[in-house]
Kinemage of the C-alpha trace (Angstrom):
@kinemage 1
@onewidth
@group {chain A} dominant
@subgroup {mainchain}
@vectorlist {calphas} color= white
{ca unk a 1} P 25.865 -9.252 -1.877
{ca unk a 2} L 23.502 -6.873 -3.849
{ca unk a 3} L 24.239 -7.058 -7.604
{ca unk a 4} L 23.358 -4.311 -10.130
{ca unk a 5} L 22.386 -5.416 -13.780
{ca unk a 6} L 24.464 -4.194 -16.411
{ca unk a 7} L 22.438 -1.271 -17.830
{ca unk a 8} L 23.196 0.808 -20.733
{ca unk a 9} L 22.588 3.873 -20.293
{ca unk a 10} L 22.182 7.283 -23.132
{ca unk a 11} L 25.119 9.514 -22.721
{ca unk a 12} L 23.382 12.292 -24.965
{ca unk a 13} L 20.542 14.759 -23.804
{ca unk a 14} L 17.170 13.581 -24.812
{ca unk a 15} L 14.473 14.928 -22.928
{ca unk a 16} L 11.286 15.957 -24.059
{ca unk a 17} L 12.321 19.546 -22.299
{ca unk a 18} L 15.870 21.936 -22.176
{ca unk a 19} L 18.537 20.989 -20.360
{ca unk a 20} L 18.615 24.078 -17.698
{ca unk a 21} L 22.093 25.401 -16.813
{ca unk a 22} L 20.906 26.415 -12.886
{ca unk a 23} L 21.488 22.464 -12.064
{ca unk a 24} L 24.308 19.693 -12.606
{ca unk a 25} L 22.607 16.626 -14.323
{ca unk a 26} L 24.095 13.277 -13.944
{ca unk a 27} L 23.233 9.143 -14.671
{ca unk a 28} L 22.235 6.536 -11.437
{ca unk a 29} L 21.931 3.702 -11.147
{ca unk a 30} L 20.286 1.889 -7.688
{ca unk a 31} L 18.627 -1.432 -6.815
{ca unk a 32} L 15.526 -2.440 -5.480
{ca unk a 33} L 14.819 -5.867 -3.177
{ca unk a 34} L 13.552 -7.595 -5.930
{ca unk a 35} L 17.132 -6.759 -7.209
{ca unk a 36} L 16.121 -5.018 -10.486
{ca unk a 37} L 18.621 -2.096 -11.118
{ca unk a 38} L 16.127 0.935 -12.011
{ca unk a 39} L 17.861 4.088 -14.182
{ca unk a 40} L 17.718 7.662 -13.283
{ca unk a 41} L 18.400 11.059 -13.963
{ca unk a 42} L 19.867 12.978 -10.365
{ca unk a 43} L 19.502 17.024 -10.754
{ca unk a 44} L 21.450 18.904 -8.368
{ca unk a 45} L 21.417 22.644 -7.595
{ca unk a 46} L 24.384 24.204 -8.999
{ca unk a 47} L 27.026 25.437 -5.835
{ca unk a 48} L 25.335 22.973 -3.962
{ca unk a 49} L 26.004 22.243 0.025
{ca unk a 50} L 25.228 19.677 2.065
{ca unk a 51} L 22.235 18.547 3.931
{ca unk a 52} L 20.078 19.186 1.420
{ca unk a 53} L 15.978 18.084 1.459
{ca unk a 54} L 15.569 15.420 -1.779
{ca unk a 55} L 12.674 14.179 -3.999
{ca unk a 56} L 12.168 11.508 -6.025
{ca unk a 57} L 9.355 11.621 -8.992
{ca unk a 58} L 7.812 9.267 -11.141
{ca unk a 59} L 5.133 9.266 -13.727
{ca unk a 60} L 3.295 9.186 -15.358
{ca unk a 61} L 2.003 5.212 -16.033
{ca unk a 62} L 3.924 3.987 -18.872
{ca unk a 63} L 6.072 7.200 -18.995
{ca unk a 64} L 9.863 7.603 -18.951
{ca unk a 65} L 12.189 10.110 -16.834
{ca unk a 66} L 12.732 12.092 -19.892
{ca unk a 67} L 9.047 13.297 -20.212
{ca unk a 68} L 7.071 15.215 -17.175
{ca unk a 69} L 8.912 13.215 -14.037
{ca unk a 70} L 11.995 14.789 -15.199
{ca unk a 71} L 10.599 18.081 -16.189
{ca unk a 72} L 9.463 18.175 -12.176
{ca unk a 73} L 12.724 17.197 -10.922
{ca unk a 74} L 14.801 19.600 -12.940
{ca unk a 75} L 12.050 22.463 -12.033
{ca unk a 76} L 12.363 21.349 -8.366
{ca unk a 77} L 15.759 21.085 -8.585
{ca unk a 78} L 16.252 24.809 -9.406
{ca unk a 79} L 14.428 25.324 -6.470
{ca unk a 80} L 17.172 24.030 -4.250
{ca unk a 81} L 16.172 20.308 -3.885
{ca unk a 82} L 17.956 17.784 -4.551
{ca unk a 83} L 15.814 15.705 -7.052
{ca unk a 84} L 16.129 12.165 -8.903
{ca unk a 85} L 13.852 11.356 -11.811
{ca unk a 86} L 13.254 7.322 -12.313
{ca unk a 87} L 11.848 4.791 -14.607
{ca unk a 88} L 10.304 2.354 -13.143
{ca unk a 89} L 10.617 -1.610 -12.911
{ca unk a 90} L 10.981 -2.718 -16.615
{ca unk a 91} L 10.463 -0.073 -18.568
{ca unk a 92} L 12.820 2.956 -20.120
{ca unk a 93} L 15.922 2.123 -19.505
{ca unk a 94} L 15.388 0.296 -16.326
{ca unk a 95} L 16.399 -3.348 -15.521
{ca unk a 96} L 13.853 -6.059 -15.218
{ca unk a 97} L 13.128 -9.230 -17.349
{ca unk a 98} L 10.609 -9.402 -19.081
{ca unk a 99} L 9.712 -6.040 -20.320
{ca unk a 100} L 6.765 -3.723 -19.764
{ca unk a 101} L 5.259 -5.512 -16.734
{ca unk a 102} L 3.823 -3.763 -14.265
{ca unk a 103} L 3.366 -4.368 -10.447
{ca unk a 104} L 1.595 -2.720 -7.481
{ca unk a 105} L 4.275 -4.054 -4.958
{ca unk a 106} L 7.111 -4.004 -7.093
{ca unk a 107} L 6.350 -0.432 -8.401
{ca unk a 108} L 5.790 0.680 -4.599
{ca unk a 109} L 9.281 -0.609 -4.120
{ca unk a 110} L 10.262 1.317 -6.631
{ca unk a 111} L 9.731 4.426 -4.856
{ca unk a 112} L 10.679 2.899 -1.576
{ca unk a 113} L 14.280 2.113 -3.425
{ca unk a 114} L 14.542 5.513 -4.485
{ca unk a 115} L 14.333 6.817 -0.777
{ca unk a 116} L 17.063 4.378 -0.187
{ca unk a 117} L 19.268 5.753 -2.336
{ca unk a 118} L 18.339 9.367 -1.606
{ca unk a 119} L 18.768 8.463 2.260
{ca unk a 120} L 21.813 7.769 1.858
{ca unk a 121} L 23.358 10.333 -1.143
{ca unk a 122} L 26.096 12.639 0.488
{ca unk a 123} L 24.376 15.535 -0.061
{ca unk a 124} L 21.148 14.703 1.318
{ca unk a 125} L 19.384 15.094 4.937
{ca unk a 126} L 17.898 11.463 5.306
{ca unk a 127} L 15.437 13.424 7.635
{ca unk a 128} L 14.147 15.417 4.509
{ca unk a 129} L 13.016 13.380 1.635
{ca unk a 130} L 10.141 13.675 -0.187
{ca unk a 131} L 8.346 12.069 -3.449
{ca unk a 132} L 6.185 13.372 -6.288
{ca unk a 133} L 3.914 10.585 -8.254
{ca unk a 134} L 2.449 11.870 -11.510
{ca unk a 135} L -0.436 10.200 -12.921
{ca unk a 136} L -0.668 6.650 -12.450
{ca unk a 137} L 2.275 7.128 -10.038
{ca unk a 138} L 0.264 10.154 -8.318
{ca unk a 139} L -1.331 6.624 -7.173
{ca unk a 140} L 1.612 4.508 -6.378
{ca unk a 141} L 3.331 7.954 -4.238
{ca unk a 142} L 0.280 7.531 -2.038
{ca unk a 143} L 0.435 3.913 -1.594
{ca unk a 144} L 4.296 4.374 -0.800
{ca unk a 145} L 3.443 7.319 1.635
{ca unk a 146} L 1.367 4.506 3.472
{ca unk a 147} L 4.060 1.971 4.074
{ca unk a 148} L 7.630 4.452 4.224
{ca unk a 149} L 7.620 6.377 7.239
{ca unk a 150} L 10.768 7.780 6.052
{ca unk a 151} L 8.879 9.790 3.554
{ca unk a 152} L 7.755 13.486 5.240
{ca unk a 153} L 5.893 14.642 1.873
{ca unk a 154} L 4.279 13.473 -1.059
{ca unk a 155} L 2.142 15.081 -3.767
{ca unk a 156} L 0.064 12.863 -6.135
{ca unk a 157} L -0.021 15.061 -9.638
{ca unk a 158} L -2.948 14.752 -12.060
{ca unk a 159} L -3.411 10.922 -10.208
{ca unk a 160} L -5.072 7.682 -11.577
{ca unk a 161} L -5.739 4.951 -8.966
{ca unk a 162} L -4.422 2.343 -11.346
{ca unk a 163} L -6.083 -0.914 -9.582
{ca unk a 164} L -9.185 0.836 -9.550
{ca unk a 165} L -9.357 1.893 -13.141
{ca unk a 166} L -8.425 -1.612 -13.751
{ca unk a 167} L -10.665 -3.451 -12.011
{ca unk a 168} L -13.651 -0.833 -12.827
{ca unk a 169} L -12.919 0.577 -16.098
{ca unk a 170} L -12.795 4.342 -16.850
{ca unk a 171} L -15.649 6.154 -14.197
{ca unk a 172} L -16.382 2.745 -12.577
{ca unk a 173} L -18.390 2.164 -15.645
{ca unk a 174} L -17.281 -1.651 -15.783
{ca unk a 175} L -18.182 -2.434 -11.887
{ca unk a 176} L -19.840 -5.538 -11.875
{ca unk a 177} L -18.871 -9.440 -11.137
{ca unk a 178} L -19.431 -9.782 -14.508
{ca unk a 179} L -17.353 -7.386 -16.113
{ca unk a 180} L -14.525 -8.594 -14.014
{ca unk a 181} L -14.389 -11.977 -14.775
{ca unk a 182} L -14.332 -10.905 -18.394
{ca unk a 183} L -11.629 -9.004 -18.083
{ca unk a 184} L -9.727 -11.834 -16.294
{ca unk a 185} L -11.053 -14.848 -18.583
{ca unk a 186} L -9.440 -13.141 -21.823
{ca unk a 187} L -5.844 -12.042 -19.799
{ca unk a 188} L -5.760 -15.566 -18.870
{ca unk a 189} L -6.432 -16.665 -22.809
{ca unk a 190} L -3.685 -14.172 -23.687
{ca unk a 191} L -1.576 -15.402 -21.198
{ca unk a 192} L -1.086 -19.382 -23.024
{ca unk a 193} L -1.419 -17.330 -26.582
{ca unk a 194} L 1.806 -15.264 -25.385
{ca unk a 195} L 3.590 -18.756 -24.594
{ca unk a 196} L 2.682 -20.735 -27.663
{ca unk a 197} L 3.540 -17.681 -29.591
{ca unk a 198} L 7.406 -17.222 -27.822
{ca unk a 199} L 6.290 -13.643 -26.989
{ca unk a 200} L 4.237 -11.293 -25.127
{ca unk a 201} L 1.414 -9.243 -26.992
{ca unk a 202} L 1.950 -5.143 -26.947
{ca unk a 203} L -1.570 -3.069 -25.794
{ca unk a 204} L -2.452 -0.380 -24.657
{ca unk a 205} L -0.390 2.529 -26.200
{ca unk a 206} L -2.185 5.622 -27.533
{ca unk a 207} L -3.965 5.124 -30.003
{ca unk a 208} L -2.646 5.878 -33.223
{ca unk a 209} L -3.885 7.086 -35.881
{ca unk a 210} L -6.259 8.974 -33.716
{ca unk a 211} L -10.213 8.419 -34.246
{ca unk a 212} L -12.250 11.116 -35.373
{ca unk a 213} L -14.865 9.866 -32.249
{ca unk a 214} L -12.661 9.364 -30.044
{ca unk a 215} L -13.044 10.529 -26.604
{ca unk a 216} L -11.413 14.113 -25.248
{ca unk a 217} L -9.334 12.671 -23.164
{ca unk a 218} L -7.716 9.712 -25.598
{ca unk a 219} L -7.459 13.261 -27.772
{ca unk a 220} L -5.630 14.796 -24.712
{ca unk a 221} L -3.008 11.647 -24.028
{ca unk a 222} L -2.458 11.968 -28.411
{ca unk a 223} L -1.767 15.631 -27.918
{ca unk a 224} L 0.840 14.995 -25.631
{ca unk a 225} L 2.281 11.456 -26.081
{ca unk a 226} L 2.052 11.503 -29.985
{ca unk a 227} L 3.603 14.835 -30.821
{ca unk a 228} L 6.474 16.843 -30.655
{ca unk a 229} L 5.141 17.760 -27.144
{ca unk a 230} L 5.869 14.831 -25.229
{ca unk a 231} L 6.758 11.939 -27.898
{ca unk a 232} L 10.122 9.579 -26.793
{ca unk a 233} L 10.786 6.400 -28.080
{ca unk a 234} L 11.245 4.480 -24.918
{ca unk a 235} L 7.691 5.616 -23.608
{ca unk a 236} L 5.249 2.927 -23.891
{ca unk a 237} L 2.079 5.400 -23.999
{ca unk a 238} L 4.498 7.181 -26.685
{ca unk a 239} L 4.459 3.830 -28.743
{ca unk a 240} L 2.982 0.414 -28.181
{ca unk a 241} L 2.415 0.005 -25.066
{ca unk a 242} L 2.128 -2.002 -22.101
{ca unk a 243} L 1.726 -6.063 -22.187
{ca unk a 244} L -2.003 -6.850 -22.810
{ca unk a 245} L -1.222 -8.878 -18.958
{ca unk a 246} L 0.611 -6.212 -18.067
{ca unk a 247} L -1.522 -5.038 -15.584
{ca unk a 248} L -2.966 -7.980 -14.707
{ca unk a 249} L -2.405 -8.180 -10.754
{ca unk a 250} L -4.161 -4.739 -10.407
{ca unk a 251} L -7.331 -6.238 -11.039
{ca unk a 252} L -7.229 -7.846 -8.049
{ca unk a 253} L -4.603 -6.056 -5.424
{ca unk a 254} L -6.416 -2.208 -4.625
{ca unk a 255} L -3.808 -0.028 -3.302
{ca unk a 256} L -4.655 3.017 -0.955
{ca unk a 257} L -6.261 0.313 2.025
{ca unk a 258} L -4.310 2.562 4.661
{ca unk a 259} L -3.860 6.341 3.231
{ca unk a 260} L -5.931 7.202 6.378
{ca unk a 261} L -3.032 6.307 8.464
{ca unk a 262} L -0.444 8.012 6.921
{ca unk a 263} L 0.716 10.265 8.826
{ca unk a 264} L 3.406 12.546 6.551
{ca unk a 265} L 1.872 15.440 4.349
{ca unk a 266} L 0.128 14.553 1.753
{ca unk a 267} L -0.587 17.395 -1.350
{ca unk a 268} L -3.243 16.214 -4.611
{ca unk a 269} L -2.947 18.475 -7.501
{ca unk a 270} L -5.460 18.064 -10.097
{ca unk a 271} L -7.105 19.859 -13.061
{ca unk a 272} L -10.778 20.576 -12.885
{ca unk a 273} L -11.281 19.821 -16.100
{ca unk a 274} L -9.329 16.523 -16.369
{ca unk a 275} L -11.463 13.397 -16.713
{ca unk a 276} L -9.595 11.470 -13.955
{ca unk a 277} L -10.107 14.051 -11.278
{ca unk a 278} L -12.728 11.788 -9.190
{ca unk a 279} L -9.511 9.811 -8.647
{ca unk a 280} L -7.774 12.822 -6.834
{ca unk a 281} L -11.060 13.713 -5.258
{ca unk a 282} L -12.062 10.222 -3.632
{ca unk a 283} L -8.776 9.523 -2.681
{ca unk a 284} L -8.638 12.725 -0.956
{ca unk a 285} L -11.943 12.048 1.023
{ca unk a 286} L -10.700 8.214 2.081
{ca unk a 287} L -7.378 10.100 3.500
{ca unk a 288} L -8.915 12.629 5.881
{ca unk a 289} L -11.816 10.368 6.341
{ca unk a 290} L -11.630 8.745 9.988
{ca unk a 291} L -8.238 10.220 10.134
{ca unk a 292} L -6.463 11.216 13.285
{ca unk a 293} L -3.489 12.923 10.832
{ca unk a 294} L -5.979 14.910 7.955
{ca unk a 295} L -4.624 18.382 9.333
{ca unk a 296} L -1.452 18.078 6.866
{ca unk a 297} L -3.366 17.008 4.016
{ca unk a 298} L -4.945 19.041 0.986
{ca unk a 299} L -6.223 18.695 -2.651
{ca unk a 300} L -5.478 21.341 -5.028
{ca unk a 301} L -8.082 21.833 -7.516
{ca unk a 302} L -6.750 23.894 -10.649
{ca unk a 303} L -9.121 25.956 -13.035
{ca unk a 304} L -9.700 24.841 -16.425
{ca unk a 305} L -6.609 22.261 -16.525
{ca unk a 306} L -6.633 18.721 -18.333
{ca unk a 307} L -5.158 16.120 -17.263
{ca unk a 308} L -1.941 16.320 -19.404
{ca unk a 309} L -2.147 20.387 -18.669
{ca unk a 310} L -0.409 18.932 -14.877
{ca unk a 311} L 1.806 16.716 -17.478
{ca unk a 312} L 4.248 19.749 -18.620
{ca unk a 313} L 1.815 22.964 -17.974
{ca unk a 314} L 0.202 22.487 -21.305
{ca unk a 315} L 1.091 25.668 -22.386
{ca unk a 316} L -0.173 27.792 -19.717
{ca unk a 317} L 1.673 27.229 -16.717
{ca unk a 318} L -0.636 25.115 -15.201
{ca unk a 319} L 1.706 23.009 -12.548
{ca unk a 320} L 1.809 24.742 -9.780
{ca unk a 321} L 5.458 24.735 -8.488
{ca unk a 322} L 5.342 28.058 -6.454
{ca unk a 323} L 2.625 25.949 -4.377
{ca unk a 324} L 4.674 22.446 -4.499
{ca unk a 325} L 8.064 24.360 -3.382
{ca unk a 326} L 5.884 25.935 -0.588
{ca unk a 327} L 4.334 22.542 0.331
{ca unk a 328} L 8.387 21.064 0.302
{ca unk a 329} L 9.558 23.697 2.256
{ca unk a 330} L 6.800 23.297 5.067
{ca unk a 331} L 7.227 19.891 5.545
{ca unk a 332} L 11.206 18.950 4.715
{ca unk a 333} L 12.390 21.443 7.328
């Protein structure tokens, strides 16, 4: 017997965007095969038949539903898809013990849970489900894409390859043996510190007050996750962040081994501007590359965006939904 967790849920509207009156909004609940109970937010098209093609989003890495993932679904959802907004394995207001761990399988299944539930919603055509990944989830979409044949779309938003940036550093720039095993040596220190202290040490949140020298694009997450533009309490980039061993299996477990073999569509938005683009770039190039199935995949490069621009437009329109409905359309016939 699969058992949900008891999850408590807000009743009240608290996105980080209006509530639009073209769709119904409702609370799910669904479970994945680790049995974790994940929370989300299910917009459906007002007047609404049957049969309908579905998408689930996540994102971005250390986000909740009621930032960005949820301002795609509802935006998608006017477009006549059914869409479903979810926070992932132990964070928001998802099940999961202990908190604010993350996992390249687990957060996989994530997605792959979501397309269970959407597969088998009344109003949707199993044969027409898709998924959007934003950010470090632009990452995990792909890697889901490679093992759900169920899935007939995907687009990977403003993407980080999360394993790589962890086992690399930002721009490869901490690529060595070396580097590595420093990185490892101190999560495994931290990892008897967090038992002898009775709890696990917070890290990697945006920074806060914000450095006069810091970098553009620790300015760009503060513009977005520290102000009235994307702030909520229950994101971890919003507030403390993830465990300092949150992350640590990415080190070691690259995703992405088989996106040349997926054979679904396969869309990569990214700003030109933004500093993680090379992620969207060179995991375009290891898709078609070698590929029998590269004819229904594409990167969309866009003009002068950031990377939180792709977050919520960043104030001048810069998500492309005209082209993502289009992309939908084509593929969840």
């Amino acid at each position: 017997m699969i058992k949900k967790e008891e999850l408590v849920l807000t009743d009240e509207w608290d996105k980080t965007f209006p509530k639009s009156e073209k769709v119904d909004h409702s609370k799910v609940t669904f479970v994945n095969r680790y049995g974790i109970t994940l929370a989300a937010d299910l917009y459906v098209p007002k007047n609404a038949g049957d049969s309908l093609p579905a998408i689930a989003v996540s994102g971005p890495f250390g986000a909740v539903k009621e930032q960005c993932s949820g301002l795609y679904a509802q935006i998608m959802a006017e477009r006549g898809f059914l869409t479903m907004a979810f926070d992932p394995s132990f964070t928001g207001e998802s099940g999961g013990n202990v908190r604010y761990m993350a996992s390249p399988d687990i957060n996989t299944e994530d997605f792959m849970a979501a397309v269970d539930f959407l597969s088998l919603h009344e109003k949707v055509d199993p044969d027409r489900i898709g998924i959007i990944g934003i950010c470090g989830w632009g990452g995990m979409a792909i890697n889901t894409a490679a093992l759900d044949t169920r899935i007939k779309a995907t687009v990977a938003s403003t993407m980080y390859d999360m394993t790589r940036v962890n086992a690399k550093g930002y721009f490869d720039s901490a690529d060595s043996e070396e580097a590595r095993y420093q990185a490892k040596a101190a999560m495994c220190a931290q990892r008897l510190a967090d038992l002898k202290n009775g709890e696990y040490k917070l890290g990697g949140g945006v920074v806060d007050p914000l450095p006069e020298d810091a970098p553009f694009f620790v300015k760009d997450y503060y513009d977005y996750y520290k102000t009235g533009r994307g702030y909520h309490p229950r994101s971890l980039n919003s507030n403390g962040g993830w465990n300092v061993i949150g992350c640590e299996s990415f080190v070691n477990q690259p995703i992405l081994q088989y996106s040349h073999e997926i054979r679904s569509a396969v869309l990569l938005i990214h700003g030109d501007k933004a500093h993680s683009c090379y992620f969207s770039r060179d995991a375009y190039a290891d898709m078609i590359k070698d590929s029998k199935y590269a004819a229904n995949k594409e990167l969309m490069i866009i003009p002068g965006a950031v990377h939180t621009d792709l977050y919520d437009g960043g104030g001048k329109d810069a998500i492309p939904f005209d082209k993502m409905e289009a992309f939908f359309r084509e593929y969840l016939k």
